[in-house]
Every structure is written in C-alpha cells, then in structure tokens.
C-alpha positions as a printed NumPy array, in Angstrom:
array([[ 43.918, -23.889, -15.602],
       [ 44.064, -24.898, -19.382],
       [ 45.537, -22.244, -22.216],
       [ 43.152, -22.385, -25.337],
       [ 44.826, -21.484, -28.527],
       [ 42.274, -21.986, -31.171],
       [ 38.148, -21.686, -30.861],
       [ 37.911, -25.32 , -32.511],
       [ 39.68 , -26.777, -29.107],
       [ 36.781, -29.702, -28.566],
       [ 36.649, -29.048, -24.88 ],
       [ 34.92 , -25.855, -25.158],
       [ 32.148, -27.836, -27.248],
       [ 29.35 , -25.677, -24.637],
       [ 30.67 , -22.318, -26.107],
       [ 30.885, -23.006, -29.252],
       [ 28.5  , -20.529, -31.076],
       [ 26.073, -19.391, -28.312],
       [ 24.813, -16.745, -30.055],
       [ 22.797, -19.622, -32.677],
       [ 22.904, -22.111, -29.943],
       [ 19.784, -22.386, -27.483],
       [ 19.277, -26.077, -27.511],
       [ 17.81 , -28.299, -24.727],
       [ 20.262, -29.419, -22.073],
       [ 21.056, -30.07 , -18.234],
       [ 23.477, -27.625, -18.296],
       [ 23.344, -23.882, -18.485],
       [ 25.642, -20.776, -19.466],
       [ 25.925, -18.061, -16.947],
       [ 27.233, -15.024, -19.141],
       [ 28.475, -11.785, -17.777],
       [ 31.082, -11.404, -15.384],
       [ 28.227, -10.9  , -12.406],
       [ 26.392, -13.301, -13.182],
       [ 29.197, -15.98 , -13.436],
       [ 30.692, -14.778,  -9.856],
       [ 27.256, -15.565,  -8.396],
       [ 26.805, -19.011, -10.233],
       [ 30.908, -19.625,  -8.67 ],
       [ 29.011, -18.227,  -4.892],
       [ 25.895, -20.395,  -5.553],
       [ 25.529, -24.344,  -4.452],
       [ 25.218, -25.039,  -8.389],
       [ 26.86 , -27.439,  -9.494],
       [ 29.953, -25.773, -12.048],
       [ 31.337, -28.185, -14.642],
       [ 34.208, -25.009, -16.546],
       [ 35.169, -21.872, -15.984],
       [ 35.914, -19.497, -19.743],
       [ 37.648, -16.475, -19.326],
       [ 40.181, -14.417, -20.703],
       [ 43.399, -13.952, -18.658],
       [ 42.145, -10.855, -17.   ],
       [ 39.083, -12.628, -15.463],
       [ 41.396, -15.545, -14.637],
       [ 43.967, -13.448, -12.478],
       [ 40.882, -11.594, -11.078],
       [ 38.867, -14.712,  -9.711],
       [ 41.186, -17.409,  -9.515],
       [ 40.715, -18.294,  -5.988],
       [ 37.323, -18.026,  -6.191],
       [ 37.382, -21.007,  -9.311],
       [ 40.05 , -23.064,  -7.939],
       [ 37.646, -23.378,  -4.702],
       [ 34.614, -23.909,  -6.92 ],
       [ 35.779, -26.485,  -9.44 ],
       [ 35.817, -30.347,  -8.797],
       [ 38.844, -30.131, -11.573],
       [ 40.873, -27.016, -11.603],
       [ 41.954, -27.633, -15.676],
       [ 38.247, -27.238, -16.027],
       [ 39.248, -23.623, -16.407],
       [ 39.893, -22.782, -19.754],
       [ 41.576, -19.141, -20.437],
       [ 42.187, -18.138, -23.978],
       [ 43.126, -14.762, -25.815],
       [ 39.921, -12.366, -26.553],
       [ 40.228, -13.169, -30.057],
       [ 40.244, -16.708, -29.347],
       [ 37.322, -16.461, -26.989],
       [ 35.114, -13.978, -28.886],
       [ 35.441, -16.303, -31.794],
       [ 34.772, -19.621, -30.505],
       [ 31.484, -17.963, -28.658],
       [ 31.031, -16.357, -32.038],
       [ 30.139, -12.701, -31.147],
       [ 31.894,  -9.719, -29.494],
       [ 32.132,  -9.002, -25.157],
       [ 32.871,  -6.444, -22.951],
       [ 33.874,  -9.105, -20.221],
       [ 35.466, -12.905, -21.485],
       [ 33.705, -14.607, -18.534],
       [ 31.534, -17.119, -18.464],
       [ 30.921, -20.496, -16.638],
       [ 28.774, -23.818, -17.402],
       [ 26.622, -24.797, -14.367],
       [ 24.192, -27.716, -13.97 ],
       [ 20.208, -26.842, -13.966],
       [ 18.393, -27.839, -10.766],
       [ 14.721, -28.474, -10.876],
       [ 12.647, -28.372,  -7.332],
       [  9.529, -30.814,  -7.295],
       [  6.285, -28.957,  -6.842],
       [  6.006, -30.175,  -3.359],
       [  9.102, -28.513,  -2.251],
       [  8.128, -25.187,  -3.401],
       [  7.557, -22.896,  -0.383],
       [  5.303, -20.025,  -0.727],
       [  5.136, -16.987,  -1.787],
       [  5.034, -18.9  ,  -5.085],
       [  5.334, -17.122,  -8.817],
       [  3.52 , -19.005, -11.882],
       [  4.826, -18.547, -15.139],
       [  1.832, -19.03 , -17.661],
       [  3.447, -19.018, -21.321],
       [  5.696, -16.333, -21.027],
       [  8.166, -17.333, -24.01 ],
       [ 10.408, -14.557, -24.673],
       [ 13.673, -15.034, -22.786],
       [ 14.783, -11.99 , -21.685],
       [ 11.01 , -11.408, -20.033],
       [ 11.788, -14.527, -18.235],
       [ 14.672, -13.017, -16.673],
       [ 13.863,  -9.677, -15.686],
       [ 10.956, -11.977, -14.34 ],
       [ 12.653, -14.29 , -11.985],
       [ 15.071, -10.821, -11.127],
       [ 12.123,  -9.039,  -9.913],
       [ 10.589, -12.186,  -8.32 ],
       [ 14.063, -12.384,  -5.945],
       [ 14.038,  -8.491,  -5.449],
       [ 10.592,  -8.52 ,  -4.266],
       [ 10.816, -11.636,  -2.146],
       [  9.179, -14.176,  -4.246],
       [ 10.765, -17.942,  -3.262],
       [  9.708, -20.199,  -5.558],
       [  8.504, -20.11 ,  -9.336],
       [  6.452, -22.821, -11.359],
       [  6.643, -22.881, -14.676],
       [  4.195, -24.607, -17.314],
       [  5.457, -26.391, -20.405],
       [  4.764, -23.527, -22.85 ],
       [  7.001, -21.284, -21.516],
       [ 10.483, -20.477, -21.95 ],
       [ 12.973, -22.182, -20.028],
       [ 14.561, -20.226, -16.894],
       [ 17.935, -21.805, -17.959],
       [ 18.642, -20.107, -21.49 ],
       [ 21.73 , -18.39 , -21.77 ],
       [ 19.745, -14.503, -22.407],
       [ 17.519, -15.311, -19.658],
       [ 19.927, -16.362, -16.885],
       [ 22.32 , -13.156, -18.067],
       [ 18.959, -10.792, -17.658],
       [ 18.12 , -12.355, -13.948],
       [ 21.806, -11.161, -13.253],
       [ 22.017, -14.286, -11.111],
       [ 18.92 , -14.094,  -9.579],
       [ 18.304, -17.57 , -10.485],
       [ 20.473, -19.159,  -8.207],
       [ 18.42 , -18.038,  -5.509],
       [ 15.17 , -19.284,  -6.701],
       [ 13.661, -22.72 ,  -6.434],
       [ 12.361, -23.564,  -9.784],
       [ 10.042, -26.623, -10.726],
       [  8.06 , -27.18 , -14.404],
       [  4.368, -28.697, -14.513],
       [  2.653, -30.122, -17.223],
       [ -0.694, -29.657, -16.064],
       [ -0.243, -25.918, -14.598],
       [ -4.707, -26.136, -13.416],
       [ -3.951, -29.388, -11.441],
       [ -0.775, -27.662,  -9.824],
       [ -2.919, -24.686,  -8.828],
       [ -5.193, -27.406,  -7.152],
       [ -3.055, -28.923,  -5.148],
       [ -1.6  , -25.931,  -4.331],
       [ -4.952, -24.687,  -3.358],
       [ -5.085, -28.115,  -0.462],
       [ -1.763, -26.305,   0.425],
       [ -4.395, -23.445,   1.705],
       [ -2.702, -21.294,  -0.967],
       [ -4.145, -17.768,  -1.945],
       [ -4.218, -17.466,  -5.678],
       [ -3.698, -14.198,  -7.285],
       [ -3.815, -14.255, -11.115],
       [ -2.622, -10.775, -12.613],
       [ -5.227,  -9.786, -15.798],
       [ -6.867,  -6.969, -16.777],
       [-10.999,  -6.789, -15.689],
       [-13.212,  -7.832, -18.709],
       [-16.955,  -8.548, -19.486],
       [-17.222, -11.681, -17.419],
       [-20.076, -11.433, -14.287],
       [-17.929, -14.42 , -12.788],
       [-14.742, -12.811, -12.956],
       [-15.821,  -9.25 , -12.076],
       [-17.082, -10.62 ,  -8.902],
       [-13.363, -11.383,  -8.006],
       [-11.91 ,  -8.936,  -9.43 ],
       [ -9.553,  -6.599,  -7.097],
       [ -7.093,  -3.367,  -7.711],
       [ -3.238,  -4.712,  -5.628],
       [ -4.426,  -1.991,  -3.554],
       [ -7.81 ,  -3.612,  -2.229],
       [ -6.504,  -7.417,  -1.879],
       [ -3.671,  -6.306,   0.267],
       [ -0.76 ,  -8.864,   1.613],
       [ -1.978, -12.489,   1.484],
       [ -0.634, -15.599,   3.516],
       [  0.23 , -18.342,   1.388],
       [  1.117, -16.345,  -1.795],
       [  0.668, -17.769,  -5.439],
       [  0.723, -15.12 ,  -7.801],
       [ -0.089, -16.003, -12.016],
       [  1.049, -14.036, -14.468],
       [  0.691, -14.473, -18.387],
       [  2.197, -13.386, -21.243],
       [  1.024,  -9.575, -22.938],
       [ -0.498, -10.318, -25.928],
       [ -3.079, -13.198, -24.615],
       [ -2.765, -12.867, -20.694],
       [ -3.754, -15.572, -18.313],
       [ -5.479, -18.99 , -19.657],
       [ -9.287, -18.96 , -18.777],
       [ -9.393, -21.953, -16.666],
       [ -6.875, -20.297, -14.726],
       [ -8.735, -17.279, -14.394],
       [-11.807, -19.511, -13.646],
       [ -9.66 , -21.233, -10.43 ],
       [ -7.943, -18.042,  -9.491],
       [ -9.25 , -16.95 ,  -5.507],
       [ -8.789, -13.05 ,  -6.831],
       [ -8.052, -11.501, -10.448],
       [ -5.738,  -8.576,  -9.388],
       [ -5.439,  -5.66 , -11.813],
       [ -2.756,  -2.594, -11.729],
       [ -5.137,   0.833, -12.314],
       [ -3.322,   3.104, -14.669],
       [ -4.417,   6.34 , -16.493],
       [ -4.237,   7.951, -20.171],
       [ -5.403,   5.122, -21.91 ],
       [ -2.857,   2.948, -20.723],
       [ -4.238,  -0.732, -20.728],
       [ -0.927,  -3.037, -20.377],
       [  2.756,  -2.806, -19.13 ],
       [  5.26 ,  -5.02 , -19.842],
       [  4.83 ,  -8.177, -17.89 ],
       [  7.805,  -7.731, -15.676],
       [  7.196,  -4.358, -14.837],
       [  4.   ,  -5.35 , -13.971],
       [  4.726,  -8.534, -11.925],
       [  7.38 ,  -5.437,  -9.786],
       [  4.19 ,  -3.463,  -8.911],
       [  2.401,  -6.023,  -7.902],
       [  4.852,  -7.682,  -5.852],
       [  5.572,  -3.884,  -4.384],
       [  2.052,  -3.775,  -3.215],
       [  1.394,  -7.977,  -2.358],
       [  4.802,  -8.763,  -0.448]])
C-alpha cells in the first residue's frame, strides 16, 4: 500500500478526472464499493486498487491477494481522493481492471445482441438484467456504447464480470453464422405495417422458451435495423395497455427474458 498526498501524484493518471474522462482504453474503472469487491472476486485482470483508508482497512486481504504488486494500492485522504477523481462519493473505492473481449465463436448461447444502444447507463442495467435473467453471452455491434465505460460497469453492479462479451463489425453476418450455429433468433420490436414481418411476428407469450437463444434488442427511439428484422426467425413484441407503445429498453429486455429463459 502507497499513501497519496496530493491528486496530481502521476500514478493515479487513470483517476484523474473521471467525471470528463470516457476515452478509449484496455482498461476499465469499476466504481462503487460493490462493484470493485466483485471486479477484486472476478478472474479480471486488476492493475490498482483507490480507496480511502476506511476501504483499505476493510478489504485489505482481499487486495493484497488480488494484486500482482501490493503498492499498486493507493489510499489517500477523501479530500485528496474526491479531488483527483474530480467529483464528490459516498464510498472512496474504486479499482482499474483490464477489459476482456470473447471471440464470437466462443460465445455460448443464450446469446444477447446489442444493436446501437449508446447511452451508458442503458448498457448497464442491460448486461445487469442479462446476468439476472440467465443470459451468457452478449455481442455487441460497433455503434453501440462500450460495456467497459466507467457509468456503465457501476450500473451492471458487477454484472459484467460474469458475462462473456465480444464486438462485431458486421452484426447481419454474425447473426448468420450464428444462425449455422442452429441458433433461434428473437429480435424484440414493436409489430408494424410489414406483410413479411407480421407473418413472424409473436407476443413472449406465444414463442415460448427457445433452444439456442439469440435475443436482439435496439435502441428506443429507432428500434432494431431492418435487415435485422428481415433475418430475425421471430419478431417478439411485449403487449401492453393504455396507449402504452414502448418501455425503456432494459425493462423491456427483463420481461422478455422473464418469459424466454
């Protein structure tokens, strides 16, 4: 363990700021005592440990057995801590962890697509529901939001860590190959004026529990892509009453996967 006596110490460079700082990396912020206990229980890599000296007396076994290098641990005053992160906490705990990617082939079904769903915090209720509900793997295209930003890894509470994760850049030749996998695709939208699609078209309460699960879902305000509709084995659709047409995409994806797995 390391003492930190002023925020501008250059080995907390990956705290500095968070609350402006969402840049592209390998490595990730778990934030929230929870959620940095988990990433410490995980088999993530964990390059530091942050804490105030509460946090440090409460976990230290727990990070000395974790970290490769003990004085990767780095335990300052709250002042100190809230400033170099640069806003105010309820807990000063928080650990860097290495991202780990999954290749598509080593996803294992029931599978979760992610169709440009860019609002961070959606993305982590998102992969916490996924985990709740079962879900094992999730494939993301390259218009959505990353799994690993700091908001969306504190939302999933840690349910990350138990989720393989893998990015496509062609999400319709994923879905194919997934498909020679004998996968069952469900993609979640709303019915509209299409003969095609209305022929496919289910309630979760008439397709049931599929083998081979790969459920789509899309972001509110312009849903699923239509070629991915067009490829989709069944369009699922939550009914709902009073003029309701949409829920919030994570409370939707819960339904479903209430009524699929």
């Amino acid at each position: 363990m390391q003492k930190i006596f002023t925020p501008h110490d250059e080995r907390l460079s990956d705290y500095h700021l968070l609350k402006a700082k969402e840049s592209p990396s390998e490595s990730f912020i778990a934030d929230h005592e929870k959620t940095a206990v988990r990433l410490l229980l995980s088999d993530f890599a964990v390059t530091s440990v942050f804490c105030t000296e509460k946090y440090w007396l409460k976990h230290k076994d727990l990070i000395e057995r974790k970290l490769i290098d003990p004085n990767q641990c780095f335990v300052a005053d709250k002042s100190i801590f809230e400033e170099t992160i640069g806003f105010h906490v309820h807990q000063g705990f928080m650990a860097v962890g290495k991202q780990r990617w999954a290749t598509e082939e080593n996803l294992t079904f029931p599978i979760l697509i992610i169709n440009s769903i860019v609002d961070s915090e959606n993305i982590g209720s998102i992969l916490r529901n996924a985990a709740a509900f079962g879900i094992q793997s999730i494939l993301l295209d390259a218009k959505s939001a990353s799994p690993y930003l700091r908001r969306s890894v504190r939302v999933s509470m840690g349910a990350i860590f138990q989720l393989e994760l893998a990015k496509t850049t062609s999400l319709l030749d994923s879905i194919k190959r997934l498909k020679e996998r004998s996968a069952n695709t469900i993609a979640m939208a709303l019915p509209k004026e299409n003969a095609y699609h209305l022929q496919k078209t289910k309630t979760i309460h008439e397709i049931g529990k599929p083998k081979n699960l790969v459920l789509v879902i899309g972001n509110e305000a312009d849903g699923i892509e239509e070629t991915i509709l067009d490829i989709a084995d069944v369009i699922g659709y939550i009914p709902m009453k009073n003029q309701i047409d949409s829920l919030n995409v994570s409370h939707a994806l819960a339904v479903a996967l209430s009524h699929l797995l």
